[in-house]
VOMARGU-876540 format. One record per residue (C-alpha): residue number from 1; residue in three letters; x, z, y. Coordinates in nm, 4 decimals. Example, Ala and Ser with C-alpha at 12.3 -4.5 7.8 and 13.67 -1.06 7.14 Angstrom:
2
+-----+------+----------+----------+----------+
!  nr ! rest !        X !        Z !        Y !
+-----+------+----------+----------+----------+
!   1 !  Ala !   1.2300 !   0.7800 !  -0.4500 !
!   2 !  Ser !   1.3670 !   0.7140 !  -0.1060 !
+-----+------+----------+----------+----------+
//
This chain:
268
+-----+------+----------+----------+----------+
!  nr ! rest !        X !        Z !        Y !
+-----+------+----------+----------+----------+
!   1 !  Unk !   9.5900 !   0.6568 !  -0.9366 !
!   2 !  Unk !   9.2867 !   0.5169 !  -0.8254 !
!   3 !  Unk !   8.9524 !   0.4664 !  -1.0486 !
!   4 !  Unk !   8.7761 !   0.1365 !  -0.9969 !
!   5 !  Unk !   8.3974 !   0.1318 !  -1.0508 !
!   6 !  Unk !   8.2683 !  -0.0699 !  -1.2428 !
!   7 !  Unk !   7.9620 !  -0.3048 !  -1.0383 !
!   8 !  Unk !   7.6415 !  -0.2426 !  -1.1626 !
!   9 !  Unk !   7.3885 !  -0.5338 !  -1.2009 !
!  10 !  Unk !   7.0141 !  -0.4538 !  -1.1502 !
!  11 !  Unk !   6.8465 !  -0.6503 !  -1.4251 !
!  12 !  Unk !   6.4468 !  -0.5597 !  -1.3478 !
!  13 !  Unk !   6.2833 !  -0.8605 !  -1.2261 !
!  14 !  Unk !   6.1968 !  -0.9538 !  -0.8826 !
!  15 !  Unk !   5.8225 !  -0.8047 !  -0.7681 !
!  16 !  Unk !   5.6164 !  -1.1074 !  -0.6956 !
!  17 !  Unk !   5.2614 !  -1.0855 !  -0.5299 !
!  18 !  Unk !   4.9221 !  -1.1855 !  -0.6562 !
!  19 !  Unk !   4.8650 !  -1.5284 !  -0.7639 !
!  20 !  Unk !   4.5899 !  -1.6773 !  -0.5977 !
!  21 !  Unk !   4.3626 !  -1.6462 !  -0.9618 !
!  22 !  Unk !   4.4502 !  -1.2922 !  -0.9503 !
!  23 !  Unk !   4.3311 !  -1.2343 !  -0.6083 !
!  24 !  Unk !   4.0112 !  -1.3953 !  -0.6626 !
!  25 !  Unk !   3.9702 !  -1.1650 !  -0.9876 !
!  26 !  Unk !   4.0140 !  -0.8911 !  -0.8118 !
!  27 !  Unk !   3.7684 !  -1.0063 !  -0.4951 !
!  28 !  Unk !   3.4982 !  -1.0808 !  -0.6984 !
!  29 !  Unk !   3.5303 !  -0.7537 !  -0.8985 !
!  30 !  Unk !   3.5014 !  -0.5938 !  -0.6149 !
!  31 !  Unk !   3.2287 !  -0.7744 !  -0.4870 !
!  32 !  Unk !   3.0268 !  -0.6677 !  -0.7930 !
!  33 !  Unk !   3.0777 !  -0.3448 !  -0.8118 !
!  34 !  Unk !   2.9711 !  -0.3478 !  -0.4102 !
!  35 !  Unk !   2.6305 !  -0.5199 !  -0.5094 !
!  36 !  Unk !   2.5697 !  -0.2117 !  -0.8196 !
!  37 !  Unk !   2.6520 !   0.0345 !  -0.5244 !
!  38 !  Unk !   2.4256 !  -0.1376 !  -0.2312 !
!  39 !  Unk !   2.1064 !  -0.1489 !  -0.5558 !
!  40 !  Unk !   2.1535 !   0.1922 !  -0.6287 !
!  41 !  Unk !   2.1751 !   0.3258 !  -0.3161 !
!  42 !  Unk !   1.8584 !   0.0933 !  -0.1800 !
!  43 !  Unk !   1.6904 !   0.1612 !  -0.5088 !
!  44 !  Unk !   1.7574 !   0.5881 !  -0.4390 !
!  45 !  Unk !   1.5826 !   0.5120 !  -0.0411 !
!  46 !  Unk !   1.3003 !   0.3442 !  -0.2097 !
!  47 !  Unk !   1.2338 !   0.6470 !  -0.4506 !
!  48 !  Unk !   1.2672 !   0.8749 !  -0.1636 !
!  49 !  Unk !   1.0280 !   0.6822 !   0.0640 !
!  50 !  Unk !   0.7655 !   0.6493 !  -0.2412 !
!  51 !  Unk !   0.8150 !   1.0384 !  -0.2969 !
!  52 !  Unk !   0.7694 !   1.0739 !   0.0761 !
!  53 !  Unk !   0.4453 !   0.9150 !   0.0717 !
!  54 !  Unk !   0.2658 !   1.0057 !  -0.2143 !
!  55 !  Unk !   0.3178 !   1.3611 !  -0.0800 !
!  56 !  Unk !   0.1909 !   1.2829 !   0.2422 !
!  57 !  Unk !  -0.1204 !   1.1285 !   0.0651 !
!  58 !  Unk !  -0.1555 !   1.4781 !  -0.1763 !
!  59 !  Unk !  -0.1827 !   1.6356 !   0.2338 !
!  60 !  Unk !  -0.4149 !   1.4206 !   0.3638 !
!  61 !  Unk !  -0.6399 !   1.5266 !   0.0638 !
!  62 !  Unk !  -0.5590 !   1.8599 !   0.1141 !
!  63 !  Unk !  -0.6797 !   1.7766 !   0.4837 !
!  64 !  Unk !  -1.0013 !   1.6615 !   0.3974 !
!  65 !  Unk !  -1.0837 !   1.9441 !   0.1449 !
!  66 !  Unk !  -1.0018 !   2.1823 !   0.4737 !
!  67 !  Unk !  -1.2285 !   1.9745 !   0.6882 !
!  68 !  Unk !  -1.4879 !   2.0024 !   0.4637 !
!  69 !  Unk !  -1.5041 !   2.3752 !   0.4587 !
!  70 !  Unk !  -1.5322 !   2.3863 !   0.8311 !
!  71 !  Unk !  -1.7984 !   2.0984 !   0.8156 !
!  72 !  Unk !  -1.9686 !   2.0735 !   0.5251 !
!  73 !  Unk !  -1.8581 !   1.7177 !   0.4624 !
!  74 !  Unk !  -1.5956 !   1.4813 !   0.4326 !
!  75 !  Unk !  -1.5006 !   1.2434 !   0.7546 !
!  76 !  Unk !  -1.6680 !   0.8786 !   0.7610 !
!  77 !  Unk !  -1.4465 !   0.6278 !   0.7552 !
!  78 !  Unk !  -1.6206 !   0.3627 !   1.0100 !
!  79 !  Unk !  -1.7701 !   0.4701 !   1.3619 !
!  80 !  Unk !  -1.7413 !   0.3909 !   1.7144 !
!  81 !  Unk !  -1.7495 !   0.6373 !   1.9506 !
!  82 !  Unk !  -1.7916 !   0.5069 !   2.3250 !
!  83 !  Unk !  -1.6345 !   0.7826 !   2.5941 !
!  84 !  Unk !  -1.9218 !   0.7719 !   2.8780 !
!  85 !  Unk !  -2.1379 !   0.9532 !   2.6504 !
!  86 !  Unk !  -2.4123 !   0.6537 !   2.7736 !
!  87 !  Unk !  -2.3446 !   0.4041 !   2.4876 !
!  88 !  Unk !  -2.3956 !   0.5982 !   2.1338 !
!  89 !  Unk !  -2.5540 !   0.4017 !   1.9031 !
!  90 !  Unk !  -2.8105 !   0.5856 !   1.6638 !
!  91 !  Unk !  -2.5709 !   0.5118 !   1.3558 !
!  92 !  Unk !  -2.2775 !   0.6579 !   1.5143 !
!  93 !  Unk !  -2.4773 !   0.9712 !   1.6332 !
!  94 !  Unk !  -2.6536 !   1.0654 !   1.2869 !
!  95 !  Unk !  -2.3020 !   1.0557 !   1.1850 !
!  96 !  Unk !  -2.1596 !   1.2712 !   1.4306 !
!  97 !  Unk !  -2.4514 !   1.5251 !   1.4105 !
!  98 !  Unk !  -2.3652 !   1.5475 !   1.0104 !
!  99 !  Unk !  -2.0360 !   1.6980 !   1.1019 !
! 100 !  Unk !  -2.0501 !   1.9093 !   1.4104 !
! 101 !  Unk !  -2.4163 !   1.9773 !   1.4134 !
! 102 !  Unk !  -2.7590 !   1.8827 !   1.5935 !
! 103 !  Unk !  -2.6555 !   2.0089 !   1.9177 !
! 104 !  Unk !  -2.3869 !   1.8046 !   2.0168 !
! 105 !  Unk !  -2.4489 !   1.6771 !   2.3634 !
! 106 !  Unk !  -2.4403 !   1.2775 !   2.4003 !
! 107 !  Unk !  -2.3857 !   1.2904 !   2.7775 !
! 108 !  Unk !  -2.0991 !   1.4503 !   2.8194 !
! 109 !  Unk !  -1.7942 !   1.2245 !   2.8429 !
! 110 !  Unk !  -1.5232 !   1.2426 !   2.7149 !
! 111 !  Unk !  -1.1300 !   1.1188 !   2.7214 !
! 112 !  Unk !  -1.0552 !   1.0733 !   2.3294 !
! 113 !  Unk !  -0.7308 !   0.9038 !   2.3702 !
! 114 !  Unk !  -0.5512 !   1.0809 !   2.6126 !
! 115 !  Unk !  -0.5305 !   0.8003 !   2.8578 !
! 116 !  Unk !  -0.6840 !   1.0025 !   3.1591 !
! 117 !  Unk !  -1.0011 !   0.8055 !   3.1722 !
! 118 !  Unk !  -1.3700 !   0.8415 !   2.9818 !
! 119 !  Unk !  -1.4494 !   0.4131 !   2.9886 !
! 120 !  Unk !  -1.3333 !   0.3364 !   2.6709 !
! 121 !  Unk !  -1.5299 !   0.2238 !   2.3506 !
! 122 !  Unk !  -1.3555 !   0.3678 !   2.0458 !
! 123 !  Unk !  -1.4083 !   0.1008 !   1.6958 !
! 124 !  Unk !  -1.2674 !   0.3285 !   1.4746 !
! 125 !  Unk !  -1.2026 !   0.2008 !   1.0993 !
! 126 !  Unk !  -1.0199 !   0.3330 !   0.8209 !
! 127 !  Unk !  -0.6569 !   0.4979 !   0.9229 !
! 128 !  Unk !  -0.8608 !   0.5362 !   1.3006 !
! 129 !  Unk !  -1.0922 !   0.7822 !   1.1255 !
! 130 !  Unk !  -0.8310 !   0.9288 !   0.8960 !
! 131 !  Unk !  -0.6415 !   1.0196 !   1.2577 !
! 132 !  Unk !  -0.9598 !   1.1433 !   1.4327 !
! 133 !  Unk !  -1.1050 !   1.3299 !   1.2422 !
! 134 !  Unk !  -0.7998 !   1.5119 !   1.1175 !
! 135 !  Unk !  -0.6621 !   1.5614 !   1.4553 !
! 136 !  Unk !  -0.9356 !   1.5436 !   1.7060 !
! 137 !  Unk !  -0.8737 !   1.3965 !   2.0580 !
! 138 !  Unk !  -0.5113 !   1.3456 !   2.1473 !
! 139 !  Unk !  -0.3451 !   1.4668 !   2.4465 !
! 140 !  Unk !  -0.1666 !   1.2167 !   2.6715 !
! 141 !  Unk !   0.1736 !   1.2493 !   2.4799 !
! 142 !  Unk !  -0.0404 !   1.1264 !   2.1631 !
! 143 !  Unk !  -0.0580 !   1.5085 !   1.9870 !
! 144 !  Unk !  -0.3638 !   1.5332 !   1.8688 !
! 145 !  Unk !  -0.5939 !   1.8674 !   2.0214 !
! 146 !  Unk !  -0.8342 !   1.9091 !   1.7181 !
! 147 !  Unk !  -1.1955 !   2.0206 !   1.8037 !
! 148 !  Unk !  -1.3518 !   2.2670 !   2.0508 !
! 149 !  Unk !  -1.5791 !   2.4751 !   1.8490 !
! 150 !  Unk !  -1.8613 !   2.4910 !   2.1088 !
! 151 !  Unk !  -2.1597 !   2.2733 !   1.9425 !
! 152 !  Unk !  -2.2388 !   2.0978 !   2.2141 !
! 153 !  Unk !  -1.8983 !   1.9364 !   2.3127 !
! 154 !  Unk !  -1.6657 !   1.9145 !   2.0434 !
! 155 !  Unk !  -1.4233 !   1.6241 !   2.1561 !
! 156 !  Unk !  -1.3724 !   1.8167 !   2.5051 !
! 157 !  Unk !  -1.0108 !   1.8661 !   2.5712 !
! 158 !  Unk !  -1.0115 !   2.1347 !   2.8877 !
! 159 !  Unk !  -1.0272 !   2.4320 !   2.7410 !
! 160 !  Unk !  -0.7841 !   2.5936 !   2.4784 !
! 161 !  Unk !  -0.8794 !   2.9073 !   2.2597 !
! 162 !  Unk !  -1.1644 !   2.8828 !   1.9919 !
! 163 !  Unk !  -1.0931 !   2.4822 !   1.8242 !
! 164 !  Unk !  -1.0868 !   2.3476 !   1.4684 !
! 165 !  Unk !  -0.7931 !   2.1743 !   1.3574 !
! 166 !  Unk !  -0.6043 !   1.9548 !   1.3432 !
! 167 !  Unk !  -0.5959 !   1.9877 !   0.9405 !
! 168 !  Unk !  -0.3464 !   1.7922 !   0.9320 !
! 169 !  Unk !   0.0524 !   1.7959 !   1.0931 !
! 170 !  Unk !   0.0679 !   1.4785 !   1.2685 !
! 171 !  Unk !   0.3942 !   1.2984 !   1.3461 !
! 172 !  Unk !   0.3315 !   1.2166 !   1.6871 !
! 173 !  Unk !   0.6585 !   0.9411 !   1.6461 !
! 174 !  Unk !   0.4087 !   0.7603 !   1.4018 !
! 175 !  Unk !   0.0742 !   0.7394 !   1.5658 !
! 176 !  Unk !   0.0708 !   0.3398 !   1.6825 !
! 177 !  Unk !  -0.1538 !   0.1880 !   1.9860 !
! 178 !  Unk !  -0.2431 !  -0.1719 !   1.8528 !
! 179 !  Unk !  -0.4414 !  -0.2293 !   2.1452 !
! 180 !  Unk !  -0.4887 !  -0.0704 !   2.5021 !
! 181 !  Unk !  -0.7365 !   0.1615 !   2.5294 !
! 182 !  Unk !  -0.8277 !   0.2446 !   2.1935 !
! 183 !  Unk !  -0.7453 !   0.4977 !   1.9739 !
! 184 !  Unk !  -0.4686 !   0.4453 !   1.7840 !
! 185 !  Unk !  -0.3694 !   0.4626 !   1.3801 !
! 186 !  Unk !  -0.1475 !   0.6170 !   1.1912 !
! 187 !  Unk !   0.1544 !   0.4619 !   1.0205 !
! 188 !  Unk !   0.3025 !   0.5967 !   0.7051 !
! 189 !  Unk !   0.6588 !   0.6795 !   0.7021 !
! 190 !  Unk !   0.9631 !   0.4530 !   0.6498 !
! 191 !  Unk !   0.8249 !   0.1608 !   0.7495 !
! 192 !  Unk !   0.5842 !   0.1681 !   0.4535 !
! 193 !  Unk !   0.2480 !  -0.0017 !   0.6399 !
! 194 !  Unk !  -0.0456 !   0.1876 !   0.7329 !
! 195 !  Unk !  -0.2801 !   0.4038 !   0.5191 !
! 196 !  Unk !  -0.6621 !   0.2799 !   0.4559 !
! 197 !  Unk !  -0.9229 !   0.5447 !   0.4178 !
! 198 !  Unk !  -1.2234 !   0.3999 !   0.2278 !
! 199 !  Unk !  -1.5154 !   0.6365 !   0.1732 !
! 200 !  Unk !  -1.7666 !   0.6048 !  -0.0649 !
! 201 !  Unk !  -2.0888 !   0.6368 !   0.1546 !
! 202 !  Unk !  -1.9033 !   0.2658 !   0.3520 !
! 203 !  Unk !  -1.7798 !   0.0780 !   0.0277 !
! 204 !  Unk !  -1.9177 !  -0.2296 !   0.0746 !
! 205 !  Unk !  -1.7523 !  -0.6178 !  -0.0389 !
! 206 !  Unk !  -1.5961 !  -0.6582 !   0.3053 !
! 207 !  Unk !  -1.4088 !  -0.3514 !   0.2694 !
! 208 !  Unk !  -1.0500 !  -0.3014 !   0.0746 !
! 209 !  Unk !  -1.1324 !  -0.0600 !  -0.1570 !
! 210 !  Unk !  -1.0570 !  -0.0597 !  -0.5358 !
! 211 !  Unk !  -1.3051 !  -0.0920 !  -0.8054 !
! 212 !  Unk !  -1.2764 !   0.0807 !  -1.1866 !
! 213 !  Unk !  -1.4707 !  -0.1333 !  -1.3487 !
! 214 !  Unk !  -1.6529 !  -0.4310 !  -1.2151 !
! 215 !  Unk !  -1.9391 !  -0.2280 !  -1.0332 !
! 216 !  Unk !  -1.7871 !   0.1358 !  -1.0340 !
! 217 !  Unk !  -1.5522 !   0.1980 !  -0.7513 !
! 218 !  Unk !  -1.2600 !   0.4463 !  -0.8433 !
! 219 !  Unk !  -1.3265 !   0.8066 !  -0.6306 !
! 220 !  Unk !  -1.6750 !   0.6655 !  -0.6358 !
! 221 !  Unk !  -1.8264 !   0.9827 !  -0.4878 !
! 222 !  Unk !  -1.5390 !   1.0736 !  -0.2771 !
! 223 !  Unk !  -1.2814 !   0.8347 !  -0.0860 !
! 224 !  Unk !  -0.9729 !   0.6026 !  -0.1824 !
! 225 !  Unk !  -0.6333 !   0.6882 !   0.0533 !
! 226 !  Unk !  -0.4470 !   0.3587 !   0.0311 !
! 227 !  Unk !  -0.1221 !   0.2856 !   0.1226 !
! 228 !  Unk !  -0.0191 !  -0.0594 !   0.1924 !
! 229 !  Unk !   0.3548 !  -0.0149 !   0.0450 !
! 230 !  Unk !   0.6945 !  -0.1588 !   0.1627 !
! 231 !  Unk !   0.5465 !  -0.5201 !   0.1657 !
! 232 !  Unk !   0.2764 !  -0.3800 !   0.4228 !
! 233 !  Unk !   0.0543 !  -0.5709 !   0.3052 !
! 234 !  Unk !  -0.2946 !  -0.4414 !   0.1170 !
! 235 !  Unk !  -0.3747 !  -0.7451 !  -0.0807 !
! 236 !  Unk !  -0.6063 !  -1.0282 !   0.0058 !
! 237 !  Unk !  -0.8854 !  -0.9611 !  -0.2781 !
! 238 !  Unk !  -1.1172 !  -0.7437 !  -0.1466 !
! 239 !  Unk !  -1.2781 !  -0.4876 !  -0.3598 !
! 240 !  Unk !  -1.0203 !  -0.6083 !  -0.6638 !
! 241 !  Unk !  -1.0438 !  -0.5215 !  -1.0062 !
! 242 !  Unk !  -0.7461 !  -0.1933 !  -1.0696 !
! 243 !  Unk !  -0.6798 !  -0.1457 !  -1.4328 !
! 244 !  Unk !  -0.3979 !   0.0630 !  -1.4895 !
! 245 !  Unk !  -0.2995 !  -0.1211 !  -1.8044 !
! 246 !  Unk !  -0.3184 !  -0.4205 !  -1.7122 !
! 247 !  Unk !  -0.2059 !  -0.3668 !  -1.3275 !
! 248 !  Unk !  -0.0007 !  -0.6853 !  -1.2758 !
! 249 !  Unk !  -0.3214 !  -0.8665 !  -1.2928 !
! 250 !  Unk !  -0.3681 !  -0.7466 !  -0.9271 !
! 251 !  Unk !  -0.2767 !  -0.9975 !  -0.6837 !
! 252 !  Unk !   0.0898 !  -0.9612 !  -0.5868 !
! 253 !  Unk !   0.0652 !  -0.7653 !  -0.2639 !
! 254 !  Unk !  -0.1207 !  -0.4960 !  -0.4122 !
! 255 !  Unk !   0.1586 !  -0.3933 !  -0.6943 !
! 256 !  Unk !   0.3135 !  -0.2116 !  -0.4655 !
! 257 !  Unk !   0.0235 !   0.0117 !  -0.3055 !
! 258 !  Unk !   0.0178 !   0.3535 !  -0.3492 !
! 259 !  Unk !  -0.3136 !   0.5289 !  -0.3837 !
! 260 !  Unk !  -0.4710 !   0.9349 !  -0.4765 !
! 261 !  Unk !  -0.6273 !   0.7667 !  -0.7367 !
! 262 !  Unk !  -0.2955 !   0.6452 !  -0.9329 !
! 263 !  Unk !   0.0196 !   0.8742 !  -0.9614 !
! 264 !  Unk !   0.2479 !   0.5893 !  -0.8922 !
! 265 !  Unk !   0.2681 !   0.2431 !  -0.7200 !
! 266 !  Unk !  -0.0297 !   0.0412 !  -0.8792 !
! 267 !  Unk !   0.1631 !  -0.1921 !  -1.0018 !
! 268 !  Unk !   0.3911 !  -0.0403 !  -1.2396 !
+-----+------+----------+----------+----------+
//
């Protein structure tokens, strides 16, 4: 005899797809959580680059404090330095001779760049001097060569063997030509603008430096390392008043600076 099955009826209902309200639920959920990712991640970079920096300014004073025991001094942070050895001014000498010595000899040229000629008239400011003096004369791939450590010719570049420096490790990928022919400055890392370097002995109101109180320059018997910060921008106000509890009454562009006189950005 033969058994019949019985049918059986499927009774779940029928899967139906987003509705459109659904969809856009879900999009913009998305989108938000995408926008908490893309600020945490960019806010992480910007610690690291900060971090990155401030370090970089802890070695540069490091730098200084090891070309002072060579020298005797700290580096100036304004002089120009013409090649031909035919041009010094009596400024830029007496500040050469308080580094290397009395005996340096102003005749002998010179090729501080690295561009294969001794013609050029070096105006070197801030970052310029921070660069120089740290590294000496740079080769033609931009390395700096540091400083022969014969008296009477310490920017030649011919000889190897017995030099100073540099004090400090340079990134060659960083060190930026603005202009032909003169020596170049160095740019801080992650696109984070240039550094400043402000001694005290040059301080003057048409310099950026930053003041303590409203005559009394912070590192007022040393120098200021200044960073002009992701904006790249060092402020318009020169010589502006820094108080670091009250720091956002610093013009806007210099919140962001980063200093070895402050542990963080100025404006925090």
């Amino acid at each position: 005899m033969r058994t019949t099955r019985a049918r059986t009826t499927d009774t779940r209902p029928a899967r139906r797809g987003f509705t459109i309200v659904e969809l856009l639920v879900t999009i913009s959920i998305i989108a938000i959580l995408m926008s908490l990712l893309v600020v945490a991640v960019s806010g992480g970079f910007g610690s690291a680059s900060f971090a990155q920096v401030r370090t970089e300014i802890s070695n540069f004073d490091a730098a200084i404090a090891d070309f002072k025991v060579q020298y005797g001094t700290e580096p100036p942070s304004s002089i120009t330095i013409p090649e031909d050895g035919a041009s010094w001014t009596p400024d830029a000498r007496s500040k050469i001779r308080s580094v290397f010595g009395t005996k340096v000899d102003f005749t002998a040229p010179f090729d501080l760049n690295g561009d294969g000629d001794t013609s050029d008239t070096h105006v070197l400011n801030g970052e310029q001097c921070l660069l120089f003096f740290l590294g000496g004369p740079l080769r033609s791939d931009g390395a700096p060569y540091g400083f022969s450590k014969n008296p009477r010719t310490p920017f030649e570049t011919t000889s190897g063997g017995n030099r100073a420096g540099p004090f400090f490790e340079i990134d060659v990928s960083r060190v930026v030509v603005d202009t032909a022919g003169q020596y170049p400055h160095y740019e801080a890392p992650n696109d984070y603008g240039r550094y400043l370097y402000v001694h005290s002995d040059e301080y003057s109101p048409s310099v950026k430096a930053y003041l303590q109180t409203a005559s009394t320059y912070w590192q007022p018997k040393s120098f200021q390392i200044i960073c002009s910060g992701p904006d790249r921008n060092y402020g318009a106000t020169l010589n502006p008043v820094y108080d670091p509890d009250n720091s956002d009454a610093l013009d806007e562009a210099d919140r962001d600076n980063v200093t070895n006189f402050s542990n963080g950005r100025l404006g925090n």
